[in-house]
C-alpha positions, 0 to 999 in steps of 0.5 A: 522519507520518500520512496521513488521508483525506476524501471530497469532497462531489459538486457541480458544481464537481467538475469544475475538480479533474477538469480540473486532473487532467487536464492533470496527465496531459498534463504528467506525459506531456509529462515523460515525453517529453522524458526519452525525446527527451532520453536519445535525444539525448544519451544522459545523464538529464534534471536534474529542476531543468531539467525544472521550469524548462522546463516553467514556461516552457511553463506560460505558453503553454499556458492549460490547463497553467496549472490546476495549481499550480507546486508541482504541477508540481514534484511531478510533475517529482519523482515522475518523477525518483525512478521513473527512479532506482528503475529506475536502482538495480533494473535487474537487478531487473525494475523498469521506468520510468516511461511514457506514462498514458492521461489518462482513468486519471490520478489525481491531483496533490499540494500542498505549501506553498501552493495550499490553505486549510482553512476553518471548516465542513469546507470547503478552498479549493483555487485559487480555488475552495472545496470541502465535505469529509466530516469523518470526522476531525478534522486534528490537526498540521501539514499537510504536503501535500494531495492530490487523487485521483480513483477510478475511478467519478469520485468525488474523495477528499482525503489530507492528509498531517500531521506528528503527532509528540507530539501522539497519544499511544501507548496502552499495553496491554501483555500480557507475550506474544510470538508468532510467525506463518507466513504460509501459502497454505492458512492465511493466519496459522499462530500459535506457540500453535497458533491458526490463522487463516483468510482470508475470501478475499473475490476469491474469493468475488466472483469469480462476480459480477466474472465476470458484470459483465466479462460484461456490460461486454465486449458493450456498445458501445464509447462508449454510456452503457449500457458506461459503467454497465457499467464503474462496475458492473464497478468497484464489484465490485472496491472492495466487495473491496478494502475488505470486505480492508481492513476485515477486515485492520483488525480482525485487526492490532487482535485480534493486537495486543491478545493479544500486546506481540511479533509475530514474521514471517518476510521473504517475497519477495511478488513472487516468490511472486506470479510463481509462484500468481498471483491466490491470493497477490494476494487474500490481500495479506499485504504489505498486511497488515503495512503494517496491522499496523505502524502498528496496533503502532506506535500502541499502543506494540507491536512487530513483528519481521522474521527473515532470509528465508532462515532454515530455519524449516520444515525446522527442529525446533522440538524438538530444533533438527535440520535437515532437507537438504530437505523439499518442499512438499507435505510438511506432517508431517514426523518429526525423525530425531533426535528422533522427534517429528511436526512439523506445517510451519505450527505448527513453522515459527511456533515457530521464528519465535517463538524467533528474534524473541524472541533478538533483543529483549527484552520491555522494549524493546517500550515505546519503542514501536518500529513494527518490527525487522529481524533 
Protein backbone atom coordinates (compact mmCIF):
# COMPACT_ATOMS: atom_id res chain seq x y z
CA UNK A 1 0.00 0.00 0.00
CA UNK A 2 1.24 3.43 -0.74
CA UNK A 3 -0.28 6.72 -0.16
CA UNK A 4 0.72 9.65 -2.94
CA UNK A 5 -0.30 12.99 -2.93
CA UNK A 6 -1.26 15.76 -5.50
CA UNK A 7 -2.38 19.44 -5.22
CA UNK A 8 -5.35 20.70 -6.63
CA UNK A 9 -5.50 23.17 -9.09
CA UNK A 10 -6.95 26.84 -7.45
CA UNK A 11 -10.24 27.56 -9.44
CA UNK A 12 -13.66 28.48 -8.42
CA UNK A 13 -15.17 25.69 -8.17
CA UNK A 14 -12.79 24.67 -4.93
CA UNK A 15 -15.38 25.74 -2.96
CA UNK A 16 -18.05 22.47 -3.29
CA UNK A 17 -14.85 20.45 -1.83
CA UNK A 18 -14.66 23.30 0.92
CA UNK A 19 -18.37 22.87 1.68
CA UNK A 20 -18.43 19.12 1.40
CA UNK A 21 -15.85 19.36 4.37
CA UNK A 22 -17.69 21.35 6.01
CA UNK A 23 -20.59 19.65 6.49
CA UNK A 24 -18.36 16.57 6.86
CA UNK A 25 -17.95 18.82 10.28
CA UNK A 26 -21.15 19.10 11.11
CA UNK A 27 -21.83 15.30 10.57
CA UNK A 28 -18.60 14.09 12.42
CA UNK A 29 -20.14 16.53 15.41
CA UNK A 30 -23.38 15.22 15.09
CA UNK A 31 -21.74 11.36 15.69
CA UNK A 32 -20.26 12.63 18.26
CA UNK A 33 -23.26 13.82 19.94
CA UNK A 34 -25.02 11.23 19.84
CA UNK A 35 -22.11 8.63 21.21
CA UNK A 36 -22.42 11.12 24.08
CA UNK A 37 -26.47 11.10 24.56
CA UNK A 38 -26.56 7.71 23.94
CA UNK A 39 -23.95 6.29 26.75
CA UNK A 40 -25.77 9.05 28.87
CA UNK A 41 -28.89 7.10 28.38
CA UNK A 42 -28.10 3.79 28.34
CA UNK A 43 -24.77 3.60 29.78
CA UNK A 44 -23.75 0.98 26.75
CA UNK A 45 -21.30 2.13 23.23
CA UNK A 46 -23.19 3.30 20.20
CA UNK A 47 -22.98 0.18 17.26
CA UNK A 48 -21.29 1.84 14.48
CA UNK A 49 -23.99 -0.08 11.81
CA UNK A 50 -26.67 1.95 13.74
CA UNK A 51 -25.14 4.99 13.81
CA UNK A 52 -24.53 4.55 9.81
CA UNK A 53 -28.34 3.82 9.26
CA UNK A 54 -29.41 6.55 11.12
CA UNK A 55 -27.59 9.14 9.96
CA UNK A 56 -28.47 7.86 6.28
CA UNK A 57 -32.02 8.48 7.21
CA UNK A 58 -31.12 11.91 8.49
CA UNK A 59 -29.03 12.37 5.32
CA UNK A 60 -32.65 12.77 3.55
CA UNK A 61 -33.90 15.72 5.74
CA UNK A 62 -30.86 17.71 5.65
CA UNK A 63 -29.89 19.12 1.67
CA UNK A 64 -26.67 19.94 3.24
CA UNK A 65 -25.69 16.60 4.57
CA UNK A 66 -26.52 15.24 1.37
CA UNK A 67 -22.95 16.81 -0.32
CA UNK A 68 -21.08 13.98 1.34
CA UNK A 69 -21.13 10.64 -0.14
CA UNK A 70 -22.60 7.67 1.43
CA UNK A 71 -19.31 6.15 1.71
CA UNK A 72 -18.01 9.39 3.24
CA UNK A 73 -20.45 8.91 5.90
CA UNK A 74 -19.69 5.71 6.46
CA UNK A 75 -15.93 6.80 6.84
CA UNK A 76 -16.68 9.22 9.23
CA UNK A 77 -19.05 6.85 11.44
CA UNK A 78 -15.86 4.41 11.10
CA UNK A 79 -13.23 6.63 12.22
CA UNK A 80 -15.26 7.72 15.25
CA UNK A 81 -15.75 3.75 16.22
CA UNK A 82 -11.96 3.05 16.22
CA UNK A 83 -11.08 6.28 18.24
CA UNK A 84 -13.55 5.19 21.12
CA UNK A 85 -12.03 1.54 20.78
CA UNK A 86 -8.39 2.97 20.91
CA UNK A 87 -9.60 5.16 24.03
CA UNK A 88 -11.43 1.89 25.34
CA UNK A 89 -8.04 -0.45 24.91
CA UNK A 90 -5.55 2.70 26.34
CA UNK A 91 -7.84 4.27 29.09
CA UNK A 92 -4.91 3.75 31.70
CA UNK A 93 -2.92 5.11 29.19
CA UNK A 94 -3.69 8.55 28.93
CA UNK A 95 -5.63 8.34 25.41
CA UNK A 96 -8.70 10.52 25.14
CA UNK A 97 -12.00 10.23 23.03
CA UNK A 98 -13.00 11.67 20.30
CA UNK A 99 -14.54 15.36 20.61
CA UNK A 100 -16.40 18.14 19.21
CA UNK A 101 -14.17 20.09 16.10
CA UNK A 102 -14.59 23.21 15.34
CA UNK A 103 -15.87 23.11 11.37
CA UNK A 104 -13.64 25.90 10.35
CA UNK A 105 -10.39 23.56 11.58
CA UNK A 106 -12.35 20.17 9.91
CA UNK A 107 -9.99 18.55 7.42
CA UNK A 108 -11.10 16.30 5.39
CA UNK A 109 -13.47 13.28 3.92
CA UNK A 110 -12.44 10.04 2.23
CA UNK A 111 -13.90 7.92 -0.83
CA UNK A 112 -13.72 4.17 -1.19
CA UNK A 113 -15.54 2.59 -3.91
CA UNK A 114 -17.34 5.16 -5.68
CA UNK A 115 -18.11 8.73 -5.53
CA UNK A 116 -14.62 9.50 -7.96
CA UNK A 117 -13.37 8.95 -11.52
CA UNK A 118 -9.96 9.69 -12.68
CA UNK A 119 -10.02 10.93 -16.23
CA UNK A 120 -7.49 11.73 -19.26
CA UNK A 121 -5.29 15.06 -18.47
CA UNK A 122 -4.71 14.80 -14.82
CA UNK A 123 -8.38 15.53 -14.12
CA UNK A 124 -10.81 13.61 -11.47
CA UNK A 125 -14.36 13.86 -10.89
CA UNK A 126 -15.58 13.90 -7.80
CA UNK A 127 -19.59 14.01 -7.45
CA UNK A 128 -20.51 15.63 -10.52
CA UNK A 129 -18.05 17.71 -10.57
CA UNK A 130 -14.30 17.62 -12.46
CA UNK A 131 -11.33 18.92 -10.71
CA UNK A 132 -7.46 19.74 -12.43
CA UNK A 133 -4.61 18.12 -10.09
CA UNK A 134 -1.02 18.73 -10.35
CA UNK A 135 0.49 15.21 -11.75
CA UNK A 136 3.48 15.13 -9.74
CA UNK A 137 3.27 11.14 -10.11
CA UNK A 138 2.14 8.82 -12.15
CA UNK A 139 -0.75 6.53 -10.28
CA UNK A 140 0.37 3.13 -10.66
CA UNK A 141 -1.87 0.07 -8.87
CA UNK A 142 -5.48 -0.13 -7.67
CA UNK A 143 -6.92 2.97 -6.08
CA UNK A 144 -8.12 2.14 -3.18
CA UNK A 145 -9.49 5.40 -1.46
CA UNK A 146 -9.18 9.04 -2.17
CA UNK A 147 -9.16 11.71 0.15
CA UNK A 148 -9.60 15.30 0.14
CA UNK A 149 -7.96 17.60 2.55
CA UNK A 150 -7.80 20.87 3.31
CA UNK A 151 -4.76 23.02 4.84
CA UNK A 152 -4.77 25.57 6.95
CA UNK A 153 -4.23 28.24 4.23
CA UNK A 154 -7.51 26.93 2.43
CA UNK A 155 -5.32 25.22 -0.32
CA UNK A 156 -6.93 21.27 -1.26
CA UNK A 157 -4.39 18.50 -1.32
CA UNK A 158 -5.69 14.77 -2.96
CA UNK A 159 -4.14 11.50 -1.28
CA UNK A 160 -4.90 8.49 -3.06
CA UNK A 161 -4.29 5.67 -1.68
CA UNK A 162 -3.03 2.47 -3.91
CA UNK A 163 -2.16 -1.14 -3.53
CA UNK A 164 1.05 -1.56 -5.39
CA UNK A 165 2.04 -5.06 -4.55
CA UNK A 166 4.36 -6.63 -7.55
CA UNK A 167 4.33 -3.69 -9.32
CA UNK A 168 7.48 -1.59 -7.89
CA UNK A 169 10.25 -3.48 -7.56
CA UNK A 170 12.57 -3.31 -4.73
CA UNK A 171 16.16 -1.77 -5.63
CA UNK A 172 18.98 -3.92 -4.49
CA UNK A 173 22.10 -2.15 -3.35
CA UNK A 174 23.51 -4.09 -0.83
CA UNK A 175 26.69 -2.91 1.37
CA UNK A 176 27.39 -5.92 3.23
CA UNK A 177 27.33 -3.28 6.86
CA UNK A 178 25.38 -2.75 9.80
CA UNK A 179 24.98 -0.14 12.05
CA UNK A 180 23.52 1.02 14.99
CA UNK A 181 22.33 4.68 15.92
CA UNK A 182 21.54 6.25 19.47
CA UNK A 183 19.11 9.03 19.23
CA UNK A 184 20.41 11.71 21.19
CA UNK A 185 19.06 15.22 22.65
CA UNK A 186 22.22 17.04 21.95
CA UNK A 187 23.05 14.81 18.90
CA UNK A 188 20.02 13.75 16.87
CA UNK A 189 21.70 10.17 15.52
CA UNK A 190 24.96 9.15 17.32
CA UNK A 191 26.49 5.89 14.71
CA UNK A 192 28.22 2.46 15.95
CA UNK A 193 31.16 3.76 13.64
CA UNK A 194 31.85 6.72 15.43
CA UNK A 195 29.82 9.54 12.87
CA UNK A 196 27.74 11.68 14.62
CA UNK A 197 25.10 13.36 12.93
CA UNK A 198 23.61 16.58 13.71
CA UNK A 199 19.75 18.13 13.41
CA UNK A 200 19.49 21.36 11.63
CA UNK A 201 16.84 22.18 14.41
CA UNK A 202 14.85 23.98 11.76
CA UNK A 203 11.80 25.47 14.92
CA UNK A 204 14.50 26.58 16.37
CA UNK A 205 15.87 28.36 13.81
CA UNK A 206 12.41 30.01 12.74
CA UNK A 207 11.31 30.31 16.25
CA UNK A 208 12.31 34.31 15.97
CA UNK A 209 9.99 34.77 13.04
CA UNK A 210 7.12 32.61 14.17
CA UNK A 211 7.50 34.62 17.37
CA UNK A 212 6.92 38.18 15.40
CA UNK A 213 4.11 36.78 13.26
CA UNK A 214 2.29 35.47 16.43
CA UNK A 215 3.03 38.94 17.29
CA UNK A 216 1.32 40.44 14.85
CA UNK A 217 -1.64 38.35 14.32
CA UNK A 218 -2.53 38.79 18.34
CA UNK A 219 -3.04 42.57 18.04
CA UNK A 220 -5.18 42.32 14.78
CA UNK A 221 -8.89 42.80 15.06
CA UNK A 222 -10.78 39.79 15.73
CA UNK A 223 -12.71 39.15 11.97
CA UNK A 224 -10.77 41.89 9.96
CA UNK A 225 -9.07 40.63 6.83
CA UNK A 226 -5.75 42.19 7.96
CA UNK A 227 -5.95 39.23 10.96
CA UNK A 228 -6.75 36.98 8.53
CA UNK A 229 -3.52 37.67 6.46
CA UNK A 230 -1.83 37.68 9.80
CA UNK A 231 -2.89 34.15 10.20
CA UNK A 232 -1.87 32.54 6.86
CA UNK A 233 1.33 34.68 7.56
CA UNK A 234 1.49 32.84 10.81
CA UNK A 235 0.71 29.56 9.20
CA UNK A 236 3.25 29.43 6.30
CA UNK A 237 6.01 30.08 8.89
CA UNK A 238 5.00 26.68 10.33
CA UNK A 239 4.67 24.74 6.89
CA UNK A 240 8.09 26.35 5.64
CA UNK A 241 9.34 24.30 9.08
CA UNK A 242 7.48 20.97 8.58
CA UNK A 243 8.73 20.77 5.44
CA UNK A 244 12.41 22.22 5.36
CA UNK A 245 12.30 18.71 8.42
CA UNK A 246 10.61 16.83 6.14
CA UNK A 247 13.12 17.13 3.39
CA UNK A 248 16.16 16.88 5.38
CA UNK A 249 14.77 13.78 7.07
CA UNK A 250 14.14 12.36 3.31
CA UNK A 251 17.75 12.75 2.38
CA UNK A 252 19.14 11.37 5.79
CA UNK A 253 17.11 8.01 5.55
CA UNK A 254 18.40 7.83 1.52
CA UNK A 255 22.30 8.63 3.00
CA UNK A 256 21.77 5.77 5.93
CA UNK A 257 20.42 3.76 3.50
CA UNK A 258 22.92 3.83 0.84
CA UNK A 259 25.92 3.09 3.61
CA UNK A 260 24.51 0.39 5.64
CA UNK A 261 21.98 -3.07 4.49
CA UNK A 262 21.22 -3.38 8.62
CA UNK A 263 19.95 -0.20 10.62
CA UNK A 264 19.87 -1.01 14.57
CA UNK A 265 17.53 1.44 16.87
CA UNK A 266 16.55 1.30 20.21
CA UNK A 267 12.70 1.54 21.15
CA UNK A 268 11.96 4.82 22.72
CA UNK A 269 8.94 6.12 24.68
CA UNK A 270 8.58 9.45 22.60
CA UNK A 271 5.65 10.56 24.33
CA UNK A 272 7.23 10.22 27.55
CA UNK A 273 10.34 11.94 26.62
CA UNK A 274 8.17 14.56 25.15
CA UNK A 275 6.09 15.16 28.67
CA UNK A 276 9.44 15.88 30.09
CA UNK A 277 11.85 18.57 27.16
CA UNK A 278 8.66 19.40 25.61
CA UNK A 279 9.06 21.72 22.03
CA UNK A 280 13.21 20.10 21.72
CA UNK A 281 11.85 16.33 21.36
CA UNK A 282 9.02 17.91 19.11
CA UNK A 283 11.20 19.66 16.81
CA UNK A 284 13.71 16.87 16.37
CA UNK A 285 10.62 14.49 15.38
CA UNK A 286 12.60 11.24 15.67
CA UNK A 287 9.19 9.28 15.44
CA UNK A 288 8.87 10.90 12.21
CA UNK A 289 11.88 10.04 11.04
CA UNK A 290 11.86 6.28 11.44
CA UNK A 291 8.38 6.19 9.75
CA UNK A 292 10.91 8.00 6.57
CA UNK A 293 13.56 5.59 7.41
CA UNK A 294 11.20 2.46 7.16
CA UNK A 295 9.62 2.93 4.24
CA UNK A 296 12.99 4.27 2.57
CA UNK A 297 14.46 0.64 3.63
CA UNK A 298 11.77 -1.16 2.80
CA UNK A 299 11.81 0.07 -0.95
CA UNK A 300 15.36 -0.72 -1.34
CA UNK A 301 15.28 -4.24 -0.04
CA UNK A 302 17.20 -2.90 3.70
CA UNK A 303 16.21 -3.57 6.77
CA UNK A 304 15.73 -1.45 10.21
CA UNK A 305 15.93 -3.24 13.66
CA UNK A 306 14.03 -2.41 16.96
CA UNK A 307 15.64 -3.69 20.57
CA UNK A 308 13.88 -3.62 23.89
CA UNK A 309 13.55 -0.41 25.15
CA UNK A 310 14.69 -1.31 28.40
CA UNK A 311 18.04 -3.01 27.36
CA UNK A 312 20.90 -1.13 29.61
CA UNK A 313 22.70 0.12 26.31
CA UNK A 314 24.55 3.05 28.06
CA UNK A 315 25.35 1.73 31.18
CA UNK A 316 26.57 -1.09 29.38
CA UNK A 317 30.42 -1.76 28.23
CA UNK A 318 30.58 -2.31 24.77
CA UNK A 319 34.26 -3.47 25.72
CA UNK A 320 34.32 -5.89 28.50
CA UNK A 321 30.08 -6.17 28.83
CA UNK A 322 30.24 -4.99 32.56
CA UNK A 323 27.26 -3.05 33.90
CA UNK A 324 26.84 -0.33 35.51
CA UNK A 325 23.84 -0.01 38.61
CA UNK A 326 23.42 3.57 37.83
CA UNK A 327 24.71 6.06 35.67
CA UNK A 328 22.94 9.43 35.38
CA UNK A 329 22.35 11.67 32.70
CA UNK A 330 24.65 14.46 32.78
CA UNK A 331 27.32 11.72 32.63
CA UNK A 332 28.28 11.63 29.16
CA UNK A 333 32.28 9.61 29.89
CA UNK A 334 32.26 6.98 32.12
CA UNK A 335 35.28 4.48 33.05
CA UNK A 336 34.44 0.65 33.08
CA UNK A 337 35.58 -0.70 36.57
CA UNK A 338 36.27 -3.57 35.34
CA UNK A 339 37.91 -2.85 32.18
CA UNK A 340 39.34 0.35 32.71
CA UNK A 341 38.34 1.53 29.41
CA UNK A 342 36.52 5.48 28.84
CA UNK A 343 33.23 5.07 27.30
CA UNK A 344 31.66 8.05 25.65
CA UNK A 345 27.64 7.44 26.30
CA UNK A 346 26.16 8.16 22.77
CA UNK A 347 29.18 6.16 20.97
CA UNK A 348 28.94 3.14 23.58
CA UNK A 349 25.50 3.21 23.72
CA UNK A 350 25.39 3.06 19.56
CA UNK A 351 27.74 -0.29 19.79
CA UNK A 352 25.75 -2.04 21.93
CA UNK A 353 22.69 -1.39 19.94
CA UNK A 354 24.81 -2.28 16.73
CA UNK A 355 25.60 -5.73 18.59
CA UNK A 356 22.14 -6.58 19.74
CA UNK A 357 20.46 -5.68 16.29
CA UNK A 358 23.19 -7.92 14.47
CA UNK A 359 22.58 -11.32 17.12
CA UNK A 360 19.01 -11.29 16.09
CA UNK A 361 19.40 -11.40 12.35
CA UNK A 362 21.69 -12.49 9.93
CA UNK A 363 23.16 -10.42 7.04
CA UNK A 364 21.05 -12.63 4.19
CA UNK A 365 17.71 -12.17 5.50
CA UNK A 366 18.01 -8.34 4.71
CA UNK A 367 16.97 -9.55 0.79
CA UNK A 368 13.66 -10.34 1.52
CA UNK A 369 13.24 -7.29 2.04
CA UNK A 370 11.69 -6.85 5.10
CA UNK A 371 10.51 -2.98 6.12
CA UNK A 372 11.38 -3.53 9.97
CA UNK A 373 12.16 -6.13 12.88
CA UNK A 374 11.27 -5.89 16.53
CA UNK A 375 13.62 -7.64 19.07
Amino acid sequence: MKTLKFKLYQHKRNRYLKQTINAAGVIYNHCIALHKRYYRMWGKHLNCSKLQAHIAKLRKRHPFWQSVGSQAVQDICQRIERAYQLFFQQHKKGAKPPNFKKIKKYKSFTLKQAGYKFLSSNRVRIGNLVYQYWNSREIAGNVKTLTIKRTPLGELFMFVVVDDSGNEPIIKSETSSIAGFDFGLKTFLTCSDGTRIESPEFLKQAMKAIKQASSQHSHKIRGSSNREKARKNLVRKYEDVINSRTDWFWKLAHQLTDRFDILCFETLNLKGMQRLWGRKISDLAFGEFLQILEWVAQKKGKMVVFIDRWYPSSKTCSICGHVLENLDLSIREWRCPSCQCVNGRDENAARNICAVGASTVKLGDVRQGFPAFAV
